[in-house]
N, C-alpha and C positions, 0 to 999 in steps of 0.2 A: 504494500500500500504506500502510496506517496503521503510524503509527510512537510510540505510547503509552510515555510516561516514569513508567514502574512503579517504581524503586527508588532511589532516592541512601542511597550508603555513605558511615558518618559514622566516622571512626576513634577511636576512644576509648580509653583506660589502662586503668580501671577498669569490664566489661563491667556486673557486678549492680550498680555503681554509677549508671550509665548507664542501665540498665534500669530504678532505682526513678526514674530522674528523669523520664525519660519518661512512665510511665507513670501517675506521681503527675501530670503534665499533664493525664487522661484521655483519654492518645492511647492507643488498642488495643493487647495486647501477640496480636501473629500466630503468633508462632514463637517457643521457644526451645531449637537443638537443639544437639548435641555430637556433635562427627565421633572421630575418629581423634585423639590426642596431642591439644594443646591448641584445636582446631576448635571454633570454636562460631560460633555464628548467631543472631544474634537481632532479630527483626523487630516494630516496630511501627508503626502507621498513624492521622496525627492526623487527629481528627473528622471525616467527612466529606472527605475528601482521597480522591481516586484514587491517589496516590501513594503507595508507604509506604517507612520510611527501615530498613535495617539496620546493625547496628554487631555486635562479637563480637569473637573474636580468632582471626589469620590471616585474615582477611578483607579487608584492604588493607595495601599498603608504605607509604600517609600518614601524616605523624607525627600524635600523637592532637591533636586543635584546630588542623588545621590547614583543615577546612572551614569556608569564608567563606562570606556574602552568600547563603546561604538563604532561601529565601522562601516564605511562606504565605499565603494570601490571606484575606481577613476581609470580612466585609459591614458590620461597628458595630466598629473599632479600638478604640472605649472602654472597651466592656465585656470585649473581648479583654485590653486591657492588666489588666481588676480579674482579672479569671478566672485569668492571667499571677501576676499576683503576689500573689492567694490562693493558687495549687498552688506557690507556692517559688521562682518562675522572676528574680524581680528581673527584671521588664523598664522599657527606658525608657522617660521621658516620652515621648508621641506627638510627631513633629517631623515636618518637609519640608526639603525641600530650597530654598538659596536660588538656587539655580541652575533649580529649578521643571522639571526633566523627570530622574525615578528619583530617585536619589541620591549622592552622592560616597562612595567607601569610606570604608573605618571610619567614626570620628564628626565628620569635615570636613566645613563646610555647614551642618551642621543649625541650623535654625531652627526653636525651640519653640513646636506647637501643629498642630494638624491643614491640610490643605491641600484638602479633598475627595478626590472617586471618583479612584484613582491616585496619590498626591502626597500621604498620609498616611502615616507609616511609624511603627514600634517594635521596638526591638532586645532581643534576650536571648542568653545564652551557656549553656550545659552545663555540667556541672563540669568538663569538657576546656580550655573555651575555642572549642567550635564555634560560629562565630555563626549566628543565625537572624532574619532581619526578617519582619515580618507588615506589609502592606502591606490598605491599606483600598480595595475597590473595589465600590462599590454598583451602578454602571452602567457596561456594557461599552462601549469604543468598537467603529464602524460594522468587520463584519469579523471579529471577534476567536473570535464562536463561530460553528459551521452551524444553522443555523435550525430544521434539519431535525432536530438533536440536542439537542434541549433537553434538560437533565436538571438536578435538583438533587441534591444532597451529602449532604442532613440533614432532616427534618422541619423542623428549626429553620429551615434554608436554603428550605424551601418557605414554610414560614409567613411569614418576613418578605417574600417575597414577595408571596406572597396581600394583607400589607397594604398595601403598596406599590400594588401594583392596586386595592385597595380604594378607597384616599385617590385617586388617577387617576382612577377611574371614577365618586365621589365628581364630584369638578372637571364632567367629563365628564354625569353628569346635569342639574348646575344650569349648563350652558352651553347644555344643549337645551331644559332646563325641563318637563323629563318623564322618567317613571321609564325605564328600559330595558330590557324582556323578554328579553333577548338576551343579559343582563348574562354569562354563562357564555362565549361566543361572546366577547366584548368582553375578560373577563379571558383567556383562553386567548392572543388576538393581544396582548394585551398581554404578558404571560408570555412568550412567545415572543420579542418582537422590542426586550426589555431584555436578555435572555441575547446576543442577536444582534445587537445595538449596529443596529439599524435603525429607520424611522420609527414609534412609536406609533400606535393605533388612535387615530382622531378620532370 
């Protein structure tokens, strides 16, 4: 049985607080509903993410900022960190870990400056104090998705891919030294078996 992680609840003080922060990100605002006495609900979902985060009030016993170590995935950290901190977010410089596999909690370790697919990270908080890292991952390792399921996120998330294959199939012509009719056929397995951390089309 499939077991899909739809929701993380983030606790927060102040909900329309929380809610312009978010949403000033250009993460989706999903929901914003009111139950009974002080119930509320309120649902948004950053770009391209299957996942989407709720926060409100009565909605969890967690004290507010007390969600750590969140994480987002990014395909270009750089431009995440400008995008970051034009909508208000103050996030960190890009850093790694010196210990070179994830990272150490809080900000023990870090070593400034990017690390590649994996081993890139940047950190931001809420006005609670929930933290959040974005984690840079351009290629998947062997394993990680079904092949069978390929999917992307975002236009944006297709397109960098599209060029991605481009520049490969690029290499891949003047290695044969002939154009390639096929070239459809060629990007598809390539698409495919980046998502799927498997061997590239030759």
């Amino acid at each position: 049985m499939d077991m899909k992680l739809e929701v993380v609840v983030v606790p927060v003080t102040d909900v329309d607080r929380a809610k312009d922060f978010y949403t000033a990100l250009g993460w989706r605002l999903d929901a914003d509903v009111a139950g009974d006495g002080d119930f509320r609900v309120v649902q948004v979902t950053p770009p391209g993410s299957p996942a989407s985060v709720i926060f409100g009030s009565s909605v969890t016993d967690q004290a507010p900022g007390s969600a750590q170590g969140l994480h987002l995935v990014v395909d270009d950290i750089k431009t995440a960190h400008d995008e970051l901190a034009q909508h208000g977010a103050h996030p960190s410089d890009v850093f790694h870990d010196a210990g070179g596999v994830f990272h150490h909690a809080g900000s023990d370790a870090r070593v400034p400056g990017p690390d590649g697919s994996y081993g890139s990270f940047l950190s931001f908080s809420d006005p609670d104090g929930n933290g959040w890292l974005l984690q840079e991952v351009t290629s998947r390792l062997p394993g990680r998705l079904d092949p069978a399921a390929t999917t992307f996120s975002s236009v944006g998330d297709l397109a960098n891919a599209l060029r991605r294959a481009a520049a490969a199939h690029g290499e891949h012509e003047a290695r044969t030294g002939r154009e390639d009719p096929d070239w459809p056929d060629w990007y598809a397995r390539y698409l495919v078996s980046e998502q799927a951390g498997t061997e590239p089309p030759v």
